[in-house]
C-alpha positions in Angstrom: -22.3 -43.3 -0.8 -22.1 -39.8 -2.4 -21.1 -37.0 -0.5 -22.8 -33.8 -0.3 -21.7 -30.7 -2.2 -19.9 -28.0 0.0 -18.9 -24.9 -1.7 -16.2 -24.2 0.6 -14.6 -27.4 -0.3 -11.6 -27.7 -2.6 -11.3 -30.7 -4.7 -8.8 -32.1 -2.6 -10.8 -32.0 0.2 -9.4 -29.6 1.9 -11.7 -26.3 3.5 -11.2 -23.1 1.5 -12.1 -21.1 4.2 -12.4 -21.8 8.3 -15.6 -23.0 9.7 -16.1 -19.3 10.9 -15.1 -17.7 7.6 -18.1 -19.9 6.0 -20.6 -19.2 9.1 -19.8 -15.4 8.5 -20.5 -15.8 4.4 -23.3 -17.9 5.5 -25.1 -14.7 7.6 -23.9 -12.0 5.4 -26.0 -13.8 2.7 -29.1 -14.3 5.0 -28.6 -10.5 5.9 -29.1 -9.7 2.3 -31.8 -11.5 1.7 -33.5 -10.2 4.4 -33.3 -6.7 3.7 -34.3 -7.0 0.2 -37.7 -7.2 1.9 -40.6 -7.0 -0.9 -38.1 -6.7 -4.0 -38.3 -10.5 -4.1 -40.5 -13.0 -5.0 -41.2 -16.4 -3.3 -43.2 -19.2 -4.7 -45.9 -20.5 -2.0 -46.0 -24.5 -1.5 -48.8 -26.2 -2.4 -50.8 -29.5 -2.4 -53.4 -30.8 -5.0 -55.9 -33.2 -4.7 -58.2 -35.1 -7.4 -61.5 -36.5 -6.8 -64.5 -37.1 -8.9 -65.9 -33.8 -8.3 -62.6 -31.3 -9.5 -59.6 -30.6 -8.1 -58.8 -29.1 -4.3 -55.4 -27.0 -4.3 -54.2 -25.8 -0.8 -51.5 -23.4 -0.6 -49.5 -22.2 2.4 -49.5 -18.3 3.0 -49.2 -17.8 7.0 -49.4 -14.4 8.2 -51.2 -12.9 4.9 -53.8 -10.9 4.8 -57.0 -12.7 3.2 -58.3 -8.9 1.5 -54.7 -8.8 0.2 -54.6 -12.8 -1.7 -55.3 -12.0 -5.2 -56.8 -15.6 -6.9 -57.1 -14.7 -10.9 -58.1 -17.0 -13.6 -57.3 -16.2 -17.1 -57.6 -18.1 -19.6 -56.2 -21.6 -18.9 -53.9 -20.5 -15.9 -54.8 -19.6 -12.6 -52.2 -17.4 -10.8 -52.0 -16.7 -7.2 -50.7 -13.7 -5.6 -50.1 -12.2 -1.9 -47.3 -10.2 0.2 -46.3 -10.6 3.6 -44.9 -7.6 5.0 -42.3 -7.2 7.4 -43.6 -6.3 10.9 -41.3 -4.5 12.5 -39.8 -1.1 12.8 -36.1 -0.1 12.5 -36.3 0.7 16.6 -37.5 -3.0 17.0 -33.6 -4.4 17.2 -33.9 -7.1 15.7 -31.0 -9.3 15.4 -32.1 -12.4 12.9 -35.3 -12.7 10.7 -35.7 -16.3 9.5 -39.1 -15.8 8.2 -39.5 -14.9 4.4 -41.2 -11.3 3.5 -42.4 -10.6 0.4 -44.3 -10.7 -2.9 -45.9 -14.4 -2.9 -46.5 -15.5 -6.5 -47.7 -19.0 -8.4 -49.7 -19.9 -11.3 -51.1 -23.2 -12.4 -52.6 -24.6 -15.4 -55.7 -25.6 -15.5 -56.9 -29.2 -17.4 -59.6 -28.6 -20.1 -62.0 -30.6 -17.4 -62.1 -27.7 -14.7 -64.6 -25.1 -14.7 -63.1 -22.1 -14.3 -66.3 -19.9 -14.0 -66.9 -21.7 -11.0 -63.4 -21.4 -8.6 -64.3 -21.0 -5.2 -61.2 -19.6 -2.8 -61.3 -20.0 1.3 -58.3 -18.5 3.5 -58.4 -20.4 7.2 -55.3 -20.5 9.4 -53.1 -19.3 7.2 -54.0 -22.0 4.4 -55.6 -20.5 1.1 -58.1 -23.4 -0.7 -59.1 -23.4 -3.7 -62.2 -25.9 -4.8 -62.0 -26.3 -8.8 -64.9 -28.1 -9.8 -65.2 -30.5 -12.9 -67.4 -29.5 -16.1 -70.6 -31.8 -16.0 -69.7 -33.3 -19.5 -66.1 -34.1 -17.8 -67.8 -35.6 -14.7 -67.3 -39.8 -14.6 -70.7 -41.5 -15.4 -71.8 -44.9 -15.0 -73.3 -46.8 -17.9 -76.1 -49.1 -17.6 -75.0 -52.5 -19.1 -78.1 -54.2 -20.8 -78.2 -58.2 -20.8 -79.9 -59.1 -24.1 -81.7 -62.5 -23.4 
């Protein structure tokens, strides 16, 4: 069984620094992070579905605003972009932010078969969906099989 990586640990095993030494490094790096705010950008997950009829994508963005999503397609790539601002005021004393704040980017490329004239985008409960739909000479099509007799 392999063991999992720990920074703190020297090859002999032994802990480089105490338990509360490493929880202290631990914070002082979510601090940072936190206060860089909008300087940094985060990529949004994202599922993608195939069917006969194009491709679905959805893409998590809680707590955007839908007049603030940017969906552009260029090209072959179609890039996504949206920030989440923090919400709060210096006077606000907060003493830990878990959630991540700010720019939201991703781009995808996009197969030869999708028609890109014809992206649709939909933003409900915090989900952004995007409907690709297939060219109509990329669409399956069933072929009549003739019996000679």
């Amino acid at each position: 069984m392999q063991k999992r990586w720990n920074p703190f640990e020297m090859s002999n095993g032994a802990v480089a620094l105490g338990p509360l030494m490493a929880k202290e490094f631990d914070q002082l790096f979510r601090d940072l992070s936190a206060r860089q705010g909008s300087s940094r950008e985060l990529v949004p997950p994202a599922d993608i579905y195939e069917t006969a009829e194009g491709i679905t994508l959805q893409v998590d963005l809680p707590g955007h605003d839908p007049k603030a999503i940017e969906v552009k397609v260029e090209h072959d790539t179609l890039t996504l972009k949206s920030e989440r601002k923090v919400e709060r005021s210096d006077k606000d004393g907060a003493r830990r932010l878990e959630r991540s704040f700010g720019v939201y980017t991703r781009s995808f490329v996009l197969p030869r078969t999708v028609d890109a004239s014809r992206v649709e985008a939909r933003y409900e409960n915090g989900v952004l969906t995007l409907t690709l739909p297939r060219r109509e000479e990329a669409r399956p099509r069933v072929v009549e099989v003739k019996v000679n007799s």
